[in-house]
N, C-alpha and C positions, 0 to 999 in steps of 0.2 A: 333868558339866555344864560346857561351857565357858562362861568369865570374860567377862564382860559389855564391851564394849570402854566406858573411859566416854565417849566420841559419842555412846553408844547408850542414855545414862545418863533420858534423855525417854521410854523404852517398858521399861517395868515388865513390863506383862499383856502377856508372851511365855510361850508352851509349845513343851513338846519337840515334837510333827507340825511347828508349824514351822520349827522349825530342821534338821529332819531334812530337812525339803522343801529347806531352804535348802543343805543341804548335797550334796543331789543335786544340784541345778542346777548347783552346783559341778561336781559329778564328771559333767557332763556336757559338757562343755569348748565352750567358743567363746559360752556363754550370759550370760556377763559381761562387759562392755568397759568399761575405766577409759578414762576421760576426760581427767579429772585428779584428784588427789588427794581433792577435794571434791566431784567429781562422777561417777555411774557408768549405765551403763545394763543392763539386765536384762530378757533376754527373756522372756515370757509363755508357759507352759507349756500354754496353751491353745489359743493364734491365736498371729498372727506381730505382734503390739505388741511394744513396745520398753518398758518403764517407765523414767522417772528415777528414779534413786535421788540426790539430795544434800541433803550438808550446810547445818542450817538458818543465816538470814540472821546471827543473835545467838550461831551457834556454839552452843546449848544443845540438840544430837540431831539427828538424821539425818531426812529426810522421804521416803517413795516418793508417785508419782503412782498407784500402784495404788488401785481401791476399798478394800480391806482397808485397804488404813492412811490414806487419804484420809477415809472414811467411821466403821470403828470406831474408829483410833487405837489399832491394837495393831500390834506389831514384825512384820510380815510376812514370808512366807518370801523377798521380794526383799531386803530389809534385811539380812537372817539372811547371805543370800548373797553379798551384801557383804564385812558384818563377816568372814564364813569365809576370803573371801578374800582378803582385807586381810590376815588374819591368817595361811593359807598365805603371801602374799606376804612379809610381814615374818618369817615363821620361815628362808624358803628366804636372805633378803636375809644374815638375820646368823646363818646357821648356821654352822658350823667350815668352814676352808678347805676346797678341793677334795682329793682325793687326786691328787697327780702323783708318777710315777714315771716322769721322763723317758729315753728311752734311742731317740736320735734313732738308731744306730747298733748293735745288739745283738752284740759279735763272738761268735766260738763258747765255748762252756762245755760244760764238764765232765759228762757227764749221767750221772757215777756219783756226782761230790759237788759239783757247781755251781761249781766252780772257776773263775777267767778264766785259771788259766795253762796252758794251753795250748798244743802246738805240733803243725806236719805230722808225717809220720813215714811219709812216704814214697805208694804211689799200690797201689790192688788192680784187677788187670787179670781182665778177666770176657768173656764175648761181652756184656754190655749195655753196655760200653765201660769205663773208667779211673774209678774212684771213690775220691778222697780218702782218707787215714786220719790220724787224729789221735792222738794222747798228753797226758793229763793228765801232770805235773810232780809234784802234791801227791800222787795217789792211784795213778797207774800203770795208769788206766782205758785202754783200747784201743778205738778203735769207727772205723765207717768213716762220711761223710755222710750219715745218712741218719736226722737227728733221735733219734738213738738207739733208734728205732723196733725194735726188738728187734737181731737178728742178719741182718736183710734188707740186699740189698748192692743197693737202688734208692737213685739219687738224691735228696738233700733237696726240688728243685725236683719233678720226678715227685710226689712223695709230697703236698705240701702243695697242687700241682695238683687231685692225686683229694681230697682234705679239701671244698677250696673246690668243686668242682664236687657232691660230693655235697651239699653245703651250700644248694647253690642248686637242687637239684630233681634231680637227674640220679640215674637211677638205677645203681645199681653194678656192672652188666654196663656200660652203657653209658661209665660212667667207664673202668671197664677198656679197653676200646677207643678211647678218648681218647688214653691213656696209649700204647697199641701205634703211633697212628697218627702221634701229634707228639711222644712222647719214646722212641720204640724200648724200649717197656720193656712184658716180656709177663709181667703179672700177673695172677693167680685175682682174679675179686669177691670173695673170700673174704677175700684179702689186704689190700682195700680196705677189708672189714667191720672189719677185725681194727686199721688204721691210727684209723677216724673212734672203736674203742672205746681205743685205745692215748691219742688229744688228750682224751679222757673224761677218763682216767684221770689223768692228767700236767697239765691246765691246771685242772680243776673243786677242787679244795684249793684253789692258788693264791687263784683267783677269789672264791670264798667265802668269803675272808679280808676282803678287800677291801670293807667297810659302807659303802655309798654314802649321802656327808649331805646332797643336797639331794631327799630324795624328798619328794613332798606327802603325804604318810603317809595319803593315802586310797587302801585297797587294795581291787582287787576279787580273788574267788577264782571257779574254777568247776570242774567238774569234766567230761569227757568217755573215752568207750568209746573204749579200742585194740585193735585183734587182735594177742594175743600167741599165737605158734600153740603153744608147748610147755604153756600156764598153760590146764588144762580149767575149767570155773569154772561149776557147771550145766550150759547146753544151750551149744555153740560154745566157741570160746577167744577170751576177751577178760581185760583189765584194766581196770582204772580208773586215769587219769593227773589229777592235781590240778595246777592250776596256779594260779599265785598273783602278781599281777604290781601295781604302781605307777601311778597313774589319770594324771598329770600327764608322768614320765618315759617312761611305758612300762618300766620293769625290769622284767625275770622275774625275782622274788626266790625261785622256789619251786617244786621240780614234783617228785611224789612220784605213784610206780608201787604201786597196793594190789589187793589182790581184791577189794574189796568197799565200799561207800559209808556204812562204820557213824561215828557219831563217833568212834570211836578211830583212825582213816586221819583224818578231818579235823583231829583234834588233834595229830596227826604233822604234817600241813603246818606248821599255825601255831606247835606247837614250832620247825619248822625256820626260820619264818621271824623268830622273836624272836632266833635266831640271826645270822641276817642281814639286819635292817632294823633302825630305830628302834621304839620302838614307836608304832602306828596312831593315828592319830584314827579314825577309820571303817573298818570292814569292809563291803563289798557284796557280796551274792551271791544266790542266786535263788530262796532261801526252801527246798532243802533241809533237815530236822528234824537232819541231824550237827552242820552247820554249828552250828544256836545251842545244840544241847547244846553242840559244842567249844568255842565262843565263850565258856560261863558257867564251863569247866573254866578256860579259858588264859586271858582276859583279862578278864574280869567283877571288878570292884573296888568296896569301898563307899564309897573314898574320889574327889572328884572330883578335876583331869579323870577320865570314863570314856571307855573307848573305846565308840563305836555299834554297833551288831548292827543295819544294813540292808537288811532282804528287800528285792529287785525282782524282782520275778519278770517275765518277757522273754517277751512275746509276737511272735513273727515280730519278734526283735529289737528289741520297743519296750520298752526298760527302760533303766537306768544301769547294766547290766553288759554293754552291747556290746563293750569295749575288749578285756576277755578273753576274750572269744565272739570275738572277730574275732583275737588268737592261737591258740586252740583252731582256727579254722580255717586259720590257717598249716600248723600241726601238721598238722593234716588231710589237705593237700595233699602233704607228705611221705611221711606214713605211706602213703598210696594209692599212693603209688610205689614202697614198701618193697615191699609186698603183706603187711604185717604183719614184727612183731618175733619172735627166736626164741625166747626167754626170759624171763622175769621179771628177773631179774639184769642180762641183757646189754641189753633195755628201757631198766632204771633208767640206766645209761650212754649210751644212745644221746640218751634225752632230757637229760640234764646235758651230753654236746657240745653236742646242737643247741641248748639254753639258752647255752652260755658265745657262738655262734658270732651269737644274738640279741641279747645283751648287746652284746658287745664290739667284736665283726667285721662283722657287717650295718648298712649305713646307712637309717636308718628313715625310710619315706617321706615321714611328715608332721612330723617334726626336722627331717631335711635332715642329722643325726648320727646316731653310737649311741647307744644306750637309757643305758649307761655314761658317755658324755661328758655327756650333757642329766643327769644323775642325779651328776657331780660328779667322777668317776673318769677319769684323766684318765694313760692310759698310754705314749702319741705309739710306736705301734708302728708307724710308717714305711710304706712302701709292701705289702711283705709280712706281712702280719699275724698269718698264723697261724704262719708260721713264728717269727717276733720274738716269740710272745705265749707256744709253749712254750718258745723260750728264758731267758725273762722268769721261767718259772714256776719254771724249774729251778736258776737263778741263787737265787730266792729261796727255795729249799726242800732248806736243805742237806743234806749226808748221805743225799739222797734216794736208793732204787736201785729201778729200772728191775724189775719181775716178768715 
């Protein structure tokens, strides 16, 4: 049960519907407008009214214009939604500093042990032109430009090219041919597949290290069918991809590849995401039976705070888990372009890139930043991003080596 703020210390005869009511409104963004400190407004989940919510004249409790608390004099769920979000406000205001990891400038490192000392070591002549080669000092690594990306002798630039454009919808023949037409570089889509699973592999550690403190720790979860074509699973080849994302930042805190929708796949999410998040005030999700078995396994407590176990169930998107229905449909449009994934395995990597590249490296429409910056994390990866953000990873993950 959340702490009574005392403002609110005049409405005794509150219950839980209301304040669950009140914490949807929340989670449904733009339904609250502070005005000033004292005063708020709250829109009507009915018609398009506006309620006042302010503080009373003698400072002794908060008043809404709604009937409900006009009429009975019990704490409403405009009130509820308030206090919620006074209270989001004031957690995000004096949580721990942002995470910055400045590096206006990333030079090259070491991608056998993250070293900065490094030097040239002369140039390798190929028909795709003159490619770089370097020497680490400390370890005696060898590699030519090309993100250490295995033993491929294509350019850094080339390479980071086909990342961002698979990134942004293009499918992988098509990128291939990108590459043939503006960097003279004739690579398999194969080679392409094999790069966007290599940034999987190489930035997703990193990133997951990284707990971002300003989320509003209202999460929603949801789950959607992928075509995995190697995974047979009954009638067709599909999987299930769980995604788990932040109501206020937008983070994708969470995406997990399963066969099947039992609660032990959903308690896998929310293991993963105790790992990497704070822990919740509310979970939303759309009334799946996993969901609140997982919910009584991982975060059911008898002490309070608890966290909420939120059904909305989403008719032709009318619920309070539009925000991850509307990533699932990002997703969506991707995969349709893939024409499906090959494997269970190589699946699980492709969605942890396209998550690091949602995070970190997509500017999000309605931020106007990443989901990572609005959320606290705060890397200044310069104009190149993906390039600078595996350099970033590999600088911080010593001793690491390249499979």
């Amino acid at each position: 049960m959340v702490n009574v703020d005392p403002a609110f210390k005049g409405f005794n005869n509150y219950d839980e519907a209301r304040r669950i009511r009140g914490l949807t409104i929340v989670g449904l963004g733009n339904q609250v407008k502070r005005i000033t400190d004292s005063r708020y407004l709250v829109k009507s989940q009915s018609s398009e009214i506006w309620y006042e919510v302010r503080q009373k004249f003698d400072g002794n409790g908060w008043a809404c214009s709604c009937p409900d608390n006009t009429h009975r004099k019990t704490m409403c769920k405009h009130l509820w939604a308030v206090h919620l979000s006074k209270e989001l406000r004031t957690e995000i205001v004096t949580e721990e500093k942002p995470i910055e990891i400045a590096q206006p400038q990333i030079e090259m490192v070491c991608y056998g042990c993250g070293s900065e000392d490094v030097i040239k070591n002369g140039q390798r002549k190929n028909r795709k032109g003159n490619t770089q080669k370097f020497c680490c000092k400390q370890c005696g690594h060898n590699w030519s430009d090309n993100l250490g990306f295995g033993k491929c002798k294509i350019p850094t630039k080339a390479i980071t090219a086909g990342l961002d454009l698979y990134f942004k919808g293009i499918s992988l023949r098509q990128v291939r041919q990108h590459l043939i037409q503006f960097y003279g570089v004739d690579v398999s889509h194969v080679a392409v597949y094999k790069w966007i699973r290599k940034f999987g592999q190489v930035v997703t550690p990193f990133v997951d290290k990284l707990i971002p403190p300003h989320l509003s720790k209202v999460y929603h979860i949801d789950e959607m069918m992928v075509h995995v074509k190697r995974a047979e699973i009954f009638k067709g080849h599909y999987q299930w991809l769980w995604n788990l994302m932040d109501n206020t930042t937008r983070f994708w805190i969470s995406s997990k590849i399963s066969n099947d929708r039992r609660p032990e796949d959903a308690r896998a999410v929310y293991q993963d995401t105790k790992k990497k998040s704070p822990k919740p005030i509310a979970i939303v999700h759309d009334g799946l039976k996993s969901y609140n078995e997982a919910y009584w396994k991982e975060f059911y407590t008898h002490k309070n705070p608890r966290v909420m176990d939120i059904r909305s169930v989403s008719v032709r998107h009318d619920g309070i888990n539009q925000k991850v229905e509307a990533l699932n449909g990002i997703f969506r449009t991707r995969e349709y372009v893939m024409k499906g994934m090959d494997n269970p395995q190589s699946a699980q990597r492709l969605v942890e890139a396209f998550r690091t590249n949602y995070n970190f490296l997509r500017e999000h429409g309605s931020l106007g930043r990443t989901p990572a910056e609005q959320a606290g994390i705060k890397l200044d990866l310069g104009q190149n991003k993906i390039e600078n953000l595996i350099k970033l990873a590999i600088k911080n993950r010593q001793n690491y080596q390249f499979k």
